[in-house]
C-alpha positions in Angstrom: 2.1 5.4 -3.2 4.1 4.2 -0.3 2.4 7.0 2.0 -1.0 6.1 0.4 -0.5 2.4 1.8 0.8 3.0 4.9 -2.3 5.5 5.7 -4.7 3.1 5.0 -2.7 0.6 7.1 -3.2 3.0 10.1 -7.0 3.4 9.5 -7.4 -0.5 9.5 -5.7 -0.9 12.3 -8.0 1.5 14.1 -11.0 0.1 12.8 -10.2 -3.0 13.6 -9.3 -1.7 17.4 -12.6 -0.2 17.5 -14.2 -3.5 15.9 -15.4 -2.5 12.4 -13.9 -5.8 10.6 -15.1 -4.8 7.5 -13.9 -1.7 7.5 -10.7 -3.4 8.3 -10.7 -5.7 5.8 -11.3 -3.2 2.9 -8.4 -1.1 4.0 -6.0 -3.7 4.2 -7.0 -5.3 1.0 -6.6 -1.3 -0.7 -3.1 -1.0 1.4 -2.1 -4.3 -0.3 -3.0 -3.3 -3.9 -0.9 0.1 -3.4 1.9 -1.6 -1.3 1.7 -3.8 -4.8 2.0 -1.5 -6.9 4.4 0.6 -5.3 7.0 -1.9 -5.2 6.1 -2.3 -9.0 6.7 1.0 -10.0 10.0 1.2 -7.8 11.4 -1.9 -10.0 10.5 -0.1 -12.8 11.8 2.8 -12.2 15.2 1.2 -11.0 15.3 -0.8 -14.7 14.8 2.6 -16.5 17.5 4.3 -14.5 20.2 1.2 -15.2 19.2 1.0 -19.0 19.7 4.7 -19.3 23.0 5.1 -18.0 
C-alpha cells in the first residue's frame, strides 16, 4: 500500500511539473486514500500482534 501511495505521489508531482493540474489533483487525492489506509491497516495489524502474544 505504502509503495502504491508513494508512486502515485511521484506521478503527481510530474504532472503537476508538466502542468496537467488535474491529473495532479486526482493522484494526490488516490495517494491520500492509500497513505490512509495504509496507516490503518499498520494499526491494525500492530493491535492483532499485541493481543495475540
Amino acid at each position: 500500500m505504502l509503495h502504491y501511495a508513494i508512486v502515485f505521489f511521484v506521478i503527481a508531482l510530474i504532472a503537476a511539473v508538466f502542468g496537467f493540474g488535474g491529473i495532479a489533483a486526482g493522484a494526490v487525492g488516490i495517494a491520500k486514500i492509500l497513505f490512509i489506509v495504509f496507516i490503518v491497516m499498520a494499526v491494525i495489524s500492530f493491535a492483532v500482534s499485541l493481543i495475540k502474544k
